[in-house]
C-alpha positions in Angstrom: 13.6 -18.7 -29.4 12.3 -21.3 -27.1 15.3 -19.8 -24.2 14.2 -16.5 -24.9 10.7 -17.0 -23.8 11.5 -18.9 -20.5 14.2 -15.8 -19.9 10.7 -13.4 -20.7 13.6 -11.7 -23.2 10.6 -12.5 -26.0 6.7 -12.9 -25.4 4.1 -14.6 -27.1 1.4 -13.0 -28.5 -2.0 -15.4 -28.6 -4.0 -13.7 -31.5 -8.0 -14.4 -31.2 -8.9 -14.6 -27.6 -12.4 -16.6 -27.7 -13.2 -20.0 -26.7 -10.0 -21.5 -27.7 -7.1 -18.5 -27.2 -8.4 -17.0 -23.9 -7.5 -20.6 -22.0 -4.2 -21.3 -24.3 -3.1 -17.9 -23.5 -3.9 -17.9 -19.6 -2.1 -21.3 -19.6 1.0 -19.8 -21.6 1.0 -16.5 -19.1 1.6 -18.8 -16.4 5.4 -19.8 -17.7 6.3 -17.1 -19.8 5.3 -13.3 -21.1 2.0 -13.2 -23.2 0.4 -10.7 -25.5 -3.5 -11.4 -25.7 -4.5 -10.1 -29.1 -8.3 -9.3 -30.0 -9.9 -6.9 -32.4 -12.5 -7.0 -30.2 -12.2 -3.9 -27.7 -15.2 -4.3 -25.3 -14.0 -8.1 -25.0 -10.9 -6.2 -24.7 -11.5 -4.6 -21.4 -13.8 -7.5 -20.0 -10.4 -9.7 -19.7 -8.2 -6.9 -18.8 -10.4 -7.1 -15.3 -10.7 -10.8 -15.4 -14.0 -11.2 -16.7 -14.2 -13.9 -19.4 -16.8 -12.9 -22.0 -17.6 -16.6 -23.3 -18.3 -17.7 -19.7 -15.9 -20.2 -19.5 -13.0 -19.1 -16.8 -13.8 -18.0 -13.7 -12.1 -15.0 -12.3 -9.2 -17.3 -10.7 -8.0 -17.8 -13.8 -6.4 -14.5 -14.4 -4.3 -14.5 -11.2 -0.9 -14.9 -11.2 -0.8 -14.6 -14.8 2.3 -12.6 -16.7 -0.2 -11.3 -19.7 -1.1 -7.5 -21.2 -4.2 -7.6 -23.6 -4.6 -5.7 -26.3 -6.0 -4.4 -29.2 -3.1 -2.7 -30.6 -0.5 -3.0 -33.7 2.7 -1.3 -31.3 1.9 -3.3 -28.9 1.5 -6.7 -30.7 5.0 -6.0 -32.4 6.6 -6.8 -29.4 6.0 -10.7 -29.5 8.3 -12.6 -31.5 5.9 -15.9 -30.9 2.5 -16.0 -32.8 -0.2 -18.3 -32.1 -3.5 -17.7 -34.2 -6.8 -19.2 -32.7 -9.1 -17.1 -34.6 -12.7 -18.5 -35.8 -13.1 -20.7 -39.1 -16.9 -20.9 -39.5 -19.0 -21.8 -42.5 -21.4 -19.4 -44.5 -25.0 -19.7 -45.8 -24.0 -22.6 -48.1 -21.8 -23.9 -45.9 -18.0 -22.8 -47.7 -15.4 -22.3 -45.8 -15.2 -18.3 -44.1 -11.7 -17.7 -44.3 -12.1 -13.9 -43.8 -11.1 -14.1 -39.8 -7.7 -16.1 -40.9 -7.1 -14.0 -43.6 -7.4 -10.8 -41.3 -5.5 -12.8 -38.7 -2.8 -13.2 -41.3 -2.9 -9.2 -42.6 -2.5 -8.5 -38.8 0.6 -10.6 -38.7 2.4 -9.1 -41.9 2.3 -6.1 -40.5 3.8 -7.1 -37.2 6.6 -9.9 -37.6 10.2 -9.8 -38.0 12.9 -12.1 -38.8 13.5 -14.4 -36.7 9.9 -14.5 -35.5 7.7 -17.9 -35.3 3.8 -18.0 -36.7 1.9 -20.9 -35.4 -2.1 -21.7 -36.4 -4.2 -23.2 -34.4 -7.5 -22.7 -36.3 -9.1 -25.4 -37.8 -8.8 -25.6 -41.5 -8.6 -28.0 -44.5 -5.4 -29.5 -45.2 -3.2 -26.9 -47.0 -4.8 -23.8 -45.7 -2.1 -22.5 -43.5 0.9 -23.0 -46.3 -1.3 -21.9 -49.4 -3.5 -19.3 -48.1 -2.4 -17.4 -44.9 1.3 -17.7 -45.8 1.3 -16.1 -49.1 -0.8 -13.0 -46.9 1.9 -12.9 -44.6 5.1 -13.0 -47.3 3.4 -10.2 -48.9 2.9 -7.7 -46.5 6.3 -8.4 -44.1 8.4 -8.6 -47.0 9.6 -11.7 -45.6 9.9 -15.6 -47.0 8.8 -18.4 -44.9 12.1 -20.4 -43.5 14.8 -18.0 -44.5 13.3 -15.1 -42.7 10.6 -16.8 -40.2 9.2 -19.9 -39.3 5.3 -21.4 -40.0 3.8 -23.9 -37.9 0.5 -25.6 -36.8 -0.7 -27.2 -34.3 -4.8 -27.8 -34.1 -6.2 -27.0 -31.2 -8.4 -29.1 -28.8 -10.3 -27.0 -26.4 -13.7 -28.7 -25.6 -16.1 -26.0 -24.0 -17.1 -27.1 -21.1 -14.9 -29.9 -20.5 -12.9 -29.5 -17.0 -11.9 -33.1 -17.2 -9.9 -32.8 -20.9 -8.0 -29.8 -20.5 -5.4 -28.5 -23.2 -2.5 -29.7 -20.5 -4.2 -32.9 -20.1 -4.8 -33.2 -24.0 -1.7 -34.7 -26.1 -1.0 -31.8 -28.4 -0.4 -32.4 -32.4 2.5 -30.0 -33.6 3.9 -29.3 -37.3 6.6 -26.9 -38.7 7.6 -25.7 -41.4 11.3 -27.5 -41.5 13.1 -29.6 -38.4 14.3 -26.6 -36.4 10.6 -25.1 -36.6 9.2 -28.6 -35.4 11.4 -28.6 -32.2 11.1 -25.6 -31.2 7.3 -25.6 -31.7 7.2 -28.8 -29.6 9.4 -27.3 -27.1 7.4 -24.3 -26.2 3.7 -26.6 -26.1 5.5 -29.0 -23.8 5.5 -25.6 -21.3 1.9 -26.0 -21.2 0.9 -29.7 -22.3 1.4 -32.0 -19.4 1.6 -35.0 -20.9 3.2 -34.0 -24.4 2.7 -33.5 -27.8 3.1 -35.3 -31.1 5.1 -34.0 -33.8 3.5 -34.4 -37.3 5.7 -34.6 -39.8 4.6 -31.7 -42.0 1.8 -29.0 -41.9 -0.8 -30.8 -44.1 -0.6 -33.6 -41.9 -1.6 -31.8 -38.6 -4.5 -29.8 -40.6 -5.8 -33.2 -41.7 -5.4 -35.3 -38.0 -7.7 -32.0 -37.0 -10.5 -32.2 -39.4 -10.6 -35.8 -39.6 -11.2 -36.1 -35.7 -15.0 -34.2 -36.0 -15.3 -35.4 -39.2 -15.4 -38.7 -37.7 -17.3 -37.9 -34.7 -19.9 -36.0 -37.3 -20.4 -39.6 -39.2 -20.5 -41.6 -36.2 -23.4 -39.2 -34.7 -25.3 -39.2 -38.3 -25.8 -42.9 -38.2 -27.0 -42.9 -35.3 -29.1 -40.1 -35.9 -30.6 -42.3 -39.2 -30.7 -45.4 -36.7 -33.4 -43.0 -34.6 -35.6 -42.7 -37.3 -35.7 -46.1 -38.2 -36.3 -47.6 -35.1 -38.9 -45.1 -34.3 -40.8 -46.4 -37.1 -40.7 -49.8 -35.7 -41.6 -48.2 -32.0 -38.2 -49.2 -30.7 -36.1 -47.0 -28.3 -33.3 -45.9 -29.8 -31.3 -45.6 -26.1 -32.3 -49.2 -25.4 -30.8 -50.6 -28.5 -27.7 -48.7 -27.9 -27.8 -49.9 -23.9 -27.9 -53.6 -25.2 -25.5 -53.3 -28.3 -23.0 -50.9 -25.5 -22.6 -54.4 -23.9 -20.2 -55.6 -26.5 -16.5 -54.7 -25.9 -15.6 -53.2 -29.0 -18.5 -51.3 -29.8 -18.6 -47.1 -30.5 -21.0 -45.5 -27.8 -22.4 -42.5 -30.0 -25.5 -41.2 -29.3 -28.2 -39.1 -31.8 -29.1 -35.8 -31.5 -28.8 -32.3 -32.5 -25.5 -31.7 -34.3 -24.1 -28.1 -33.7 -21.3 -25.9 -32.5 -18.2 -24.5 -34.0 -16.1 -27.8 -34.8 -18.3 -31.2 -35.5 -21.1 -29.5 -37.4 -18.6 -26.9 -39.6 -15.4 -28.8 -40.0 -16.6 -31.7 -42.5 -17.5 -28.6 -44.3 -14.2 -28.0 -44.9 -12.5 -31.3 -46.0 -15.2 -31.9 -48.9 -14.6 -28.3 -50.1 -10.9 -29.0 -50.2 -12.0 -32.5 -51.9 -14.5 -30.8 -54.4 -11.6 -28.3 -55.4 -9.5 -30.9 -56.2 -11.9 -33.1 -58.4 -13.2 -35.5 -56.3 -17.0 -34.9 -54.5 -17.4 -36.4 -51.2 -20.5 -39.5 -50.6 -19.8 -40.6 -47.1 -18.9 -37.2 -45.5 -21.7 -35.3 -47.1 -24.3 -38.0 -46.5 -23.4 -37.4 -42.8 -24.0 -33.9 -43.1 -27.2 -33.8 -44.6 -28.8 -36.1 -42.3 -27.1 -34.0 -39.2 -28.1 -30.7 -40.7 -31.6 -32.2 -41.2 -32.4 -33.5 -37.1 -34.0 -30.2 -36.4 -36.9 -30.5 -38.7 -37.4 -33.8 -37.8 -37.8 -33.2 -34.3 -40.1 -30.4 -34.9 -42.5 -32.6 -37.8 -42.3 -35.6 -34.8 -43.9 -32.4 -32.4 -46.2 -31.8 -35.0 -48.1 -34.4 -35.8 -48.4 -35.0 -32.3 -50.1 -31.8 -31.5 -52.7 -31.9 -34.8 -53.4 -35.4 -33.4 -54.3 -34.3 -30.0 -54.7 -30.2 -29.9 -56.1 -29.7 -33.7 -55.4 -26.5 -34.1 -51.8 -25.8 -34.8 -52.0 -21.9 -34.1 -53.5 -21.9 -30.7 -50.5 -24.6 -29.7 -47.8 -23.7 -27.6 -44.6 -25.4 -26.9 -41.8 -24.9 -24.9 -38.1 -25.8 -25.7 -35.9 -26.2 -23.1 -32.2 -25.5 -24.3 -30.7 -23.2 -26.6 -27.2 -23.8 -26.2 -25.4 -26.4 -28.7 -23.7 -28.4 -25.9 -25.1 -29.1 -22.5 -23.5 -27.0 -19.5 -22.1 -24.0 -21.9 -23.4 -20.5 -22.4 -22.0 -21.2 -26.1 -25.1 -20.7 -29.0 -22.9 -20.9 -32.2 -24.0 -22.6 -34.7 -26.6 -24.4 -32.2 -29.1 -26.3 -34.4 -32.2 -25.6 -31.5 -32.5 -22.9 -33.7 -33.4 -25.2 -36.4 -36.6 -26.6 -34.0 -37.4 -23.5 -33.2 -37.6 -22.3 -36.8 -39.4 -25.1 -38.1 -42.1 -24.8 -35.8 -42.6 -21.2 -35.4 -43.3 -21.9 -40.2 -46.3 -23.7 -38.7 -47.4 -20.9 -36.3 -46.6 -22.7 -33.3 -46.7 -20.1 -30.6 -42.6 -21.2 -29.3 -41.4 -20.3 -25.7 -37.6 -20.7 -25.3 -35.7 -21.1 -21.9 -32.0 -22.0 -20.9 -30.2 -21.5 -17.5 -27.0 -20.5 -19.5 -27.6 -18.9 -22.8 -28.2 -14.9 -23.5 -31.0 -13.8 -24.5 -29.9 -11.0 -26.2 -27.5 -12.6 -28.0 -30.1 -15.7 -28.6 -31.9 -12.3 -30.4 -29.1 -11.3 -32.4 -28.6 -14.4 -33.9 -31.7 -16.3 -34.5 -34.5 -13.6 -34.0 -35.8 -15.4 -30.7 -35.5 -14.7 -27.0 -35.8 -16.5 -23.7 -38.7 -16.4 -21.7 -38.8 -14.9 -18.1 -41.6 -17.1 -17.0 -42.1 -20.7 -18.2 -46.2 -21.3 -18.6 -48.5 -23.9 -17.5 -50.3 -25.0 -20.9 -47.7 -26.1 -23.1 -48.8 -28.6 -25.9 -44.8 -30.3 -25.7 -42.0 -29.8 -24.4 -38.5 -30.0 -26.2 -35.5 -30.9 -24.1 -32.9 -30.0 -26.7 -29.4 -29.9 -24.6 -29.1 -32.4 -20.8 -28.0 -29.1 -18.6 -27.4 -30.4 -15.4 -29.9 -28.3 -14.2 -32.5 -30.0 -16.2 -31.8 -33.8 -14.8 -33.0 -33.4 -11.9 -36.5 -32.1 -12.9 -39.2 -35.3 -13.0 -42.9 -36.4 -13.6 -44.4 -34.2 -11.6 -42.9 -31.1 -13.0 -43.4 -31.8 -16.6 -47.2 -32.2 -16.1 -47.4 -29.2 -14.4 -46.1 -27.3 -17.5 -48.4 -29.3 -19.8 -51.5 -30.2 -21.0 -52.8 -33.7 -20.3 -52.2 -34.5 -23.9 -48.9 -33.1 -23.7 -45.7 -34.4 -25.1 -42.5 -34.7 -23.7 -40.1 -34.8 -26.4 -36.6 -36.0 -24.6 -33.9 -36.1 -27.3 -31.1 -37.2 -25.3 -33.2 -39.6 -23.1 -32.1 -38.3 -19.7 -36.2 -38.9 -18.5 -36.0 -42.5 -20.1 -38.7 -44.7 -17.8 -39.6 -42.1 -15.6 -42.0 -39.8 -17.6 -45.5 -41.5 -16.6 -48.3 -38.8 -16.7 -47.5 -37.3 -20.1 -46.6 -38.7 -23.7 -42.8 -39.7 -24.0 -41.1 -39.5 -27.3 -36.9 -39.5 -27.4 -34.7 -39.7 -30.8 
């Protein structure tokens, strides 16, 4: 297999071509002969003339590269190397949504052959990829997993945004089904992976290093996040405490704030449903989560009782929130927990003016029911800075009391205007 590709006598097909496929299979269509598989047909023909439609590549990208996308079966058929990087988000009550992988997995029964190689790269809990997308995939190919074709995993490790921690710069975790699988898995990453991969030594294994890695993050960010309230009530600086404690060599430098996206907030999801399936509820994990999934309403009850202290009346208030996306720097709005503020607020009859340099407004619409504003006004009660776009650091004082009242507040959650807010009220997490 792994000869066949370098020789372009097989191709690769990269199955889910969003945040995480679109740069894996780029990277791939640089060595070797790629397939770029999306349901998705307007996406479709936005990357067939080098347009990336989450905003992440620029146009340079595409050059040079040896890749047809597609949204069709015939042509799919031709790859004889899968990689699925379809979503795995969370629903309403925050259970797994394993309708994309399952459609990712009815897609590839119809498609593979013997002698063919499946490899996922979605995040799931530990046993996912063996016990529910396999079974999908036996069942409508007709074909059993060894014998006929070989299953593999390996999580991925895109990081929107990130041009410093690429995926060839990022050690990458592979699993396979047997020892042949395994090898040849690794073989065809190391085409892409600079500085190598690590072979687990079974499926589970890889699913689990994935989920643990944000589940960790997730509890690391959700005491700090408790550690903010805390000190606020004893009218300490949560950033100065962590400056002081940062001194000390062996000491984690987290930070609190507003925990959302596709992997931190969502995967921990995952490993206590697996957990609760099999008997045991999770304490720690959970705990994390429910303080995480709770920041937004704090932030927006902290607003609050500011502006019934100073304004009185709650309906004639205006705020503005500056930062819709969930990361700083990225056009990406899923699962972005600004909503949460905004949502909050907007139950009190706050009159709520949104604004981001990188985020759609349409699609900001879609999904949440709010807009951006065109204009940002001159009478705001507070002002949110939700996500540290680069764009926003360089903004001072002078600015912010322009936009505000003189009783307004400027509610900094990452601290980036630490000591240098003077003419207006200064609150950070």
């Amino acid at each position: 297999m792994y000869q066949e590709l370098l020789d372009k006598k097989a191709k690769l097909a990269l199955i889910g071509l969003g945040y995480v496929g679109l740069p894996i299979a780029l990277e791939f269509a640089k060595k070797i002969s790629v397939i770029g598989f999306d349901i998705n047909a307007k996406r479709i023909e936005m990357m067939k003339n080098g347009i990336d439609p989450s905003n992440e590549l620029d146009k340079n990208a595409f050059e040079g590269c040896d890749i047809t996308f597609t949204n069709s079966l015939d042509v799919l058929r031709e790859a004889k190397f899968f990689i699925v990087a379809v979503p795995t988000p969370v629903d309403d009550h925050n259970v797994p949504d394993l309708i994309p992988v399952q459609k990712a997995s009815e897609t590839i029964g119809k498609v593979i052959k013997k002698g063919d190689y499946v490899v996922f790269e979605s995040t799931v809990y530990p046993g996912c990829t063996e016990e529910d997308c396999l079974p999908i995939i036996e069942k409508i190919s007709g074909l059993k997993n060894i014998t006929d074709f070989k299953l593999g995993y390996s999580p991925e490790r895109i990081n929107p945004g990130d041009k410093l921690h690429t995926l060839s710069k990022i050690i990458k975790v592979v699993s396979g089904c047997d020892a042949e699988s395994l090898d040849v898995i690794a073989k065809v990453y190391e085409l892409v992976v600079e500085v190598g991969v690590h072979k687990a030594s079974c499926i589970k294994v890889a699913e689990a290093a994935k989920i643990i890695e944000n589940t960790q993050r997730d509890l690391n960010i959700a005491l700090m996040n408790e550690l903010s309230v805390i000190f606020d009530k004893m009218d300490i600086n949560t950033y100065e405490v962590l400056e002081a404690a940062g001194t000390k060599w062996n000491f984690l430098k987290f930070q609190p704030g507003l925990v959302g996206g596709h992997c931190i907030g969502v995967d921990p999801y995952y490993l206590t449903y697996k957990a609760k399936e099999l008997g045991y509820h999770s304490e720690v994990i959970l705990a994390g989560r429910n303080i995480n999934d709770n920041m937004g309403k704090y932030v927006a009850k902290k607003v609050l009782q500011h502006i019934i202290k100073n304004n009185g009346d709650v309906k004639s208030s205006k705020v503005l929130v500056k930062g819709a996306t969930f990361k700083e720097n990225v056009s990406d709005i899923r699962n972005s927990k600004v909503s949460d503020v905004v949502k909050a607020l907007k139950e009190f009859y706050v009159n709520v003016d949104v604004e981001d340099p990188y985020a759609d407004s349409g699609d900001l619409e879609h999904e949440y029911g709010f807009g951006l504003v065109k204009k940002v006004a001159t009478d705001y009660d507070a002002v949110i800075i939700t996500v540290p776009h680069k764009d926003y650091l360089s903004l001072d004082d002078d600015y912010y009391s322009g936009i505000t009242k003189s009783h307004g507040l400027i509610a900094d959650l990452k601290g980036i205007y630490r000591n240098k807010i003077k003419k207006r009220n200064y609150w950070s997490l």
